[in-house]
N, C-alpha and C positions, 0 to 999 in steps of 0.2 A: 119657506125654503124652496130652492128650482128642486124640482125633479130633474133626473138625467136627460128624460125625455126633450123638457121643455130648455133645458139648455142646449140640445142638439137641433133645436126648431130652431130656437137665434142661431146657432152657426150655420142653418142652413139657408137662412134669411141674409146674414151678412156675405154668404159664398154667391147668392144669387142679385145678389147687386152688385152694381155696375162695378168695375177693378178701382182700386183705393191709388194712392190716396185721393180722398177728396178733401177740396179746399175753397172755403169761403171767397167770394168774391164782392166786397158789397162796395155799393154805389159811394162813391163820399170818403170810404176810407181809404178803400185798397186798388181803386179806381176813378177817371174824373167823370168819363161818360158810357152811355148805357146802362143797365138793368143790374141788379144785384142776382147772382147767380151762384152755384157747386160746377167747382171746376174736377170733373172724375178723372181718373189714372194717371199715367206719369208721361215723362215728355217722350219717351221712349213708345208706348202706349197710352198716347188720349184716350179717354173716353167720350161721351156726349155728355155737354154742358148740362146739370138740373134749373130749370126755372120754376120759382113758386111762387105763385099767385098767393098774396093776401101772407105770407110768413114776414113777419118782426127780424128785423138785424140778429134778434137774440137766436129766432127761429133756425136760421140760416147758417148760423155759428154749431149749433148744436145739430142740428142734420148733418152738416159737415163732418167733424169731428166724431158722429157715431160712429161711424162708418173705421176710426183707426181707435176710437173708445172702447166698442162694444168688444174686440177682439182680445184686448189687452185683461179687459172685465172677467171675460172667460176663462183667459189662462190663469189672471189668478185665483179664480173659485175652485179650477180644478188643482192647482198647485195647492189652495189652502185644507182642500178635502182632500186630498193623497198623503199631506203630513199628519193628519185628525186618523185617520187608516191605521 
């Protein structure tokens, strides 16, 4: 089980990355040319593009999507520990 601790390390890990949404870009499907890349923040607020060397289509999907995953993860561990209360 997380400790409170260590759940407040990931949300302090997801507040220190770059602003959300992030969004997969990859070569082939969602694009014709250039690099497969994590598109950060919104049209309102860009952020800087991620490039990763050496990560898998899979890799890139799920880097992406931690990033509006990991937050969603948290609300509801503490929503389902507040009802256990």
């Amino acid at each position: 089980m997380l400790s409170e601790k260590e759940i407040q390390e990931i949300e302090l890990r997801v507040d220190q990355a770059q602003n959300g949404p992030w969004k997969a870009y990859i070569e082939g499907r969602d694009h014709e040319s250039g690099s497969s890349f994590i598109k950060t923040g919104s049209e309102e607020d860009p952020g800087v593009d991620i490039k990763l060397v050496g990560a898998t289509n899979a890799d890139i999907d799920f880097i992406a999507n931690a990033k509006q995953d990991i937050p969603k993860l948290i609300k509801e561990i503490k929503e389902l520990r507040s009802q256990i209360k």
